[in-house]
C-alpha positions in Angstrom: 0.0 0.0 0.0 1.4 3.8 -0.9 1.8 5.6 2.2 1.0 9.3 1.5 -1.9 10.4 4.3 -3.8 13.2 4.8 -5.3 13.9 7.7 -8.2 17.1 7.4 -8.1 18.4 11.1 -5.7 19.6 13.5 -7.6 18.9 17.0 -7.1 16.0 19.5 -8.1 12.9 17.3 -6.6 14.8 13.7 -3.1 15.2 15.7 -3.3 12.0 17.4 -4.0 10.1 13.9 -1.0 12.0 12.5 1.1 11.1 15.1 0.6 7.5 14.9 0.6 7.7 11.6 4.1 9.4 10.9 5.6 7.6 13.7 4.8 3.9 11.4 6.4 5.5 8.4 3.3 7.5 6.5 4.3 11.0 5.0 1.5 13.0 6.4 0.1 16.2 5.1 -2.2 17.9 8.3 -4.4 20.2 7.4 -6.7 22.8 9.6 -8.2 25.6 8.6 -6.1 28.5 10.8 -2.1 28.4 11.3 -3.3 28.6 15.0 -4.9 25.3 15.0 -1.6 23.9 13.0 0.4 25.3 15.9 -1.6 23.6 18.3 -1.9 20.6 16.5 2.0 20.4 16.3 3.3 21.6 19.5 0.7 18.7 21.2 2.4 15.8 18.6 6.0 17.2 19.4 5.2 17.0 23.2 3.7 13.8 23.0 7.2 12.6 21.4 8.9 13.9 23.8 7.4 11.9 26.4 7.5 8.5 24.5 11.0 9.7 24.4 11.9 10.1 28.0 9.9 7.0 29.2 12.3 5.0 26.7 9.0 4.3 24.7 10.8 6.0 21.5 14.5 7.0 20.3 15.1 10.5 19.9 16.0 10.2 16.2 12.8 8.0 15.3 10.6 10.6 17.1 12.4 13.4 14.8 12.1 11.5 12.2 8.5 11.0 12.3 8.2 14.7 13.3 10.5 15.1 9.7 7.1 13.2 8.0 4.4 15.7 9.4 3.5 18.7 6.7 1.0 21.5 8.3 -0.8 23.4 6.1 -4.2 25.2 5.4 -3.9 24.4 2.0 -6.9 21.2 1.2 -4.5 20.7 -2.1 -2.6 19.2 0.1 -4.3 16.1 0.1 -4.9 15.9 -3.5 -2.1 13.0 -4.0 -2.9 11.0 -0.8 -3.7 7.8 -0.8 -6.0 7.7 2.3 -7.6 11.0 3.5 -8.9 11.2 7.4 -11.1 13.5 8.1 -11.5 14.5 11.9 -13.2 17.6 11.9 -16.0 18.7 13.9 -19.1 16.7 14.4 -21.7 18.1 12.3 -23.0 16.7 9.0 -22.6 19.7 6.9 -19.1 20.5 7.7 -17.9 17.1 6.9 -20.5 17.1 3.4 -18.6 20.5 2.8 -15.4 18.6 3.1 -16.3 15.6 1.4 -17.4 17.5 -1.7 -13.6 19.2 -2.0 -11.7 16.3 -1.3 -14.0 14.1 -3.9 -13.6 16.7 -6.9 -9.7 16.6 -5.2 -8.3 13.4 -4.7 -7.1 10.8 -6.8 -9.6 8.1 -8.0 -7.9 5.3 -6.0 -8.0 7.1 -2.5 -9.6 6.0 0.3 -12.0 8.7 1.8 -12.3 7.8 5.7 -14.1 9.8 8.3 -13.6 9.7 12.2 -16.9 10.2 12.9 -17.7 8.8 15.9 -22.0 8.7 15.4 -22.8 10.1 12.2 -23.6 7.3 9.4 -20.9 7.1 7.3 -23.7 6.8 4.2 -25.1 10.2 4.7 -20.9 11.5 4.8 -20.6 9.1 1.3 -23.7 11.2 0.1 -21.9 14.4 -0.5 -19.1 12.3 -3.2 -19.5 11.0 -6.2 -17.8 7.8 -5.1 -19.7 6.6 -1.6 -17.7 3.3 -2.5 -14.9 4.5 -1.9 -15.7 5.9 1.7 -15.4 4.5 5.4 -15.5 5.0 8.5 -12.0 4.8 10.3 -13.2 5.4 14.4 -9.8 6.2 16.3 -10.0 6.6 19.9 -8.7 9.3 22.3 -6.1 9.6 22.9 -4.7 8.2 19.9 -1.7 7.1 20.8 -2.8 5.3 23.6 -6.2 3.5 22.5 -5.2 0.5 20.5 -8.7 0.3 18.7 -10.0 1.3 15.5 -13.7 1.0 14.6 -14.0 0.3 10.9 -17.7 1.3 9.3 -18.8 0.1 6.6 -21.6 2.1 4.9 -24.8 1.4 2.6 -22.4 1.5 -0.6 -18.8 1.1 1.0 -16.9 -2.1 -1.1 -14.9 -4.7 0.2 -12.1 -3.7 -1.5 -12.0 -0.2 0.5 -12.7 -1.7 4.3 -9.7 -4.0 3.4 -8.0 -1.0 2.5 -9.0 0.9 5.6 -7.7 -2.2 7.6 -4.5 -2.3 6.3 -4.2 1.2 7.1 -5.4 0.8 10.4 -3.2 -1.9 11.2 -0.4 -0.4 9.8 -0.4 2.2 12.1 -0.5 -0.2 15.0 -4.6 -0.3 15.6 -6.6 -3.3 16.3 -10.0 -3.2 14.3 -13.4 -4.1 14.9 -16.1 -4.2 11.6 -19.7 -2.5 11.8 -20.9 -3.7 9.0 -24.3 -2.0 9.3 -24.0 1.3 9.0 -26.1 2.7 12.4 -25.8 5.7 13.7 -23.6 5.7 16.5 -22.1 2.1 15.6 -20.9 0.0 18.3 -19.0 1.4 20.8 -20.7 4.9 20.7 -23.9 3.1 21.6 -22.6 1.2 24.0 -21.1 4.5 25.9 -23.9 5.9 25.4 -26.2 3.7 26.5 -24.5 3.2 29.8 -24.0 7.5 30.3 -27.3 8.1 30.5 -28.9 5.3 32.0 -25.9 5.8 34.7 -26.6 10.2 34.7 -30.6 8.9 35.4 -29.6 7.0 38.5 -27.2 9.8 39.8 -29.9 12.7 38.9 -32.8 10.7 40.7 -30.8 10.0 43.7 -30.5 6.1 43.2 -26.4 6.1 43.8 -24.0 8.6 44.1 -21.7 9.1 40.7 -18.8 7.9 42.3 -20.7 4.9 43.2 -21.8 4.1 40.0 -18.7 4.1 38.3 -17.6 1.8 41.3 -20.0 -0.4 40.1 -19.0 -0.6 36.6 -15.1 -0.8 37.7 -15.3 -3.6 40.5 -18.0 -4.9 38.9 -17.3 -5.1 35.8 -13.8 -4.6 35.5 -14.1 -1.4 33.7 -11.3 0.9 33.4 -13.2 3.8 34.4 -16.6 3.8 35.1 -19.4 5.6 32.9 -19.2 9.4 34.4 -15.4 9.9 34.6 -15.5 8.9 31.0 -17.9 11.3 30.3 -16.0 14.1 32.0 -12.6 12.4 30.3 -14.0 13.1 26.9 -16.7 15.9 27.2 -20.5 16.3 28.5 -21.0 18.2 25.6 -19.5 15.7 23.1 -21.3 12.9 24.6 -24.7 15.0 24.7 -24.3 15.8 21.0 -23.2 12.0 20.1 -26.5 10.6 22.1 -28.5 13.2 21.1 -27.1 12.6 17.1 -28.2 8.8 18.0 -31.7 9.5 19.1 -32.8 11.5 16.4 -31.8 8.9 14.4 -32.7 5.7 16.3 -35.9 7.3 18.1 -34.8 4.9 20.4 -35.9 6.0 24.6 -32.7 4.7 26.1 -30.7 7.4 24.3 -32.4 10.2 24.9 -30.4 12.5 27.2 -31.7 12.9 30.8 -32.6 16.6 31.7 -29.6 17.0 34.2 -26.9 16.2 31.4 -28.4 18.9 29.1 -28.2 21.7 31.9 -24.7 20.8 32.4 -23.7 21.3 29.0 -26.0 24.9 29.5 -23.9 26.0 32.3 -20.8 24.8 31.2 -20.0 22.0 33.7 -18.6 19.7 30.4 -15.9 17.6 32.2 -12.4 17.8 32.5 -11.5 20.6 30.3 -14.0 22.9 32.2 -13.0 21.7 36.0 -16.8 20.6 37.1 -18.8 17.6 35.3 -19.7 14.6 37.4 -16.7 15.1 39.2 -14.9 18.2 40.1 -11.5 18.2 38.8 
């Protein structure tokens, strides 16, 4: 497989794909929209390096040499002789079709068109091309780096020949897949969370457990890493608000529809970790 990548977003999954990515031999082209975002973007790969480095997880030349494969730019042209193309941008429909549109009229026909969407249907991304076959969903988890899974989609009109494609990519960059091969909104493991965030936010907002208690449960009992709420405030109220919320319009399915107290969160601001109140207070 050619190894030219292009990854369309500079945020926490974007650089964290790039990283990986560059650090198992892919020239990578990173794209963002402002040079601030690139910065960002950079500065966070470059640090995590650094730490791989002094752990003794990484020699100093290989992380500088991976750095070496890393191109920033605002430029979309960028992409137009990858051979796969992530896209990690924000999670709204008609950002990504806006993307999907450029990168189809772009891109070579042979390139694989992936998005990191983590609860949109990948068919409804494929709508906006003129090749849906050729599209995918490639779900990297955060932070990159550290989550060894990858959560291949497969949607109404991807072909065999692209998910294997997507795999090999996937795998190359040291990832560990799983296959949805119905394209649902929300797929596996974002339903799963999902599912078990707000059934776990309606016992802690009508008083059945505490939310350090519930995630007790789920980690004695269950052997989970982290229980349900510190994984909310790990990756953001407001994320996982908009990822159940994106799941229930589509599904109409009652067990994802977001209790009350999780939307009044997100309204005052209380979104987790990066805010210093959610569940917890951090």
């Amino acid at each position: 497989m050619a190894r030219k990548l292009a990854v369309i977003g500079a945020g926490l999954m974007g650089s964290g794909i790039a990283q990986v990515s560059a650090q198992a031999g892919w020239d990578v082209v990173l794209r963002d929209v402002t040079d601030e975002a690139l910065k960002r973007g950079t500065d966070g790969i470059k640090a995590s390096y650094d730490k791989f480095v002094a752990k003794g997880k990484l020699e100093a030349h290989d992380a500088d040499a991976a750095l070496a494969r890393i191109t920033a730019t605002t430029d979309l042209e960028a992409a137009a002789d990858a051979d796969v193309v992530v896209e990690a941008v924000f999670e709204k429909l008609e950002v990504k079709h806006e993307i999907f549109r450029a990168l189809d009229k772009l891109v070579k026909d042979e390139a694989i068109l992936a998005s990191n969407t983590s609860a949109i249907p990948i068919t409804k991304i494929a709508a906006a091309t003129e090749r849906p076959e050729r599209v995918v969903g490639t779900h990297f988890f955060s932070p990159v780096p550290m989550m060894q899974l990858c959560e291949l989609v497969r949607g109404y009109k991807t072909s065999d020949e692209t998910l294997a494609k997507a795999r090999e990519f996937a795998e190359s960059v040291g990832k560990t897949c799983i296959v949805v091969n119905r394209d649902v909104a929300g797929f596996v493991t974002t339903r799963l969370i999902c599912a078990l965030v707000v059934e776990a936010a309606k016992l802690q907002e009508s008083g059945v457990a505490s939310a350090e208690d519930i995630d007790l449960a789920c980690k004695l009992g269950f052997g989970h890493a982290m229980g349900p709420l510190a994984t909310a405030d790990l990756t953001g109220v407001d994320i996982l608000l908009h990822a159940t919320s994106n799941i229930y319009t589509e599904s109409q399915d009652e067990k994802f529809a977001p209790p009350e107290s999780m939307r009044r969160m997100v309204d005052a601001g209380d979104i987790g970790r990066k805010s210093g109140q959610g569940f917890y207070k951090h």
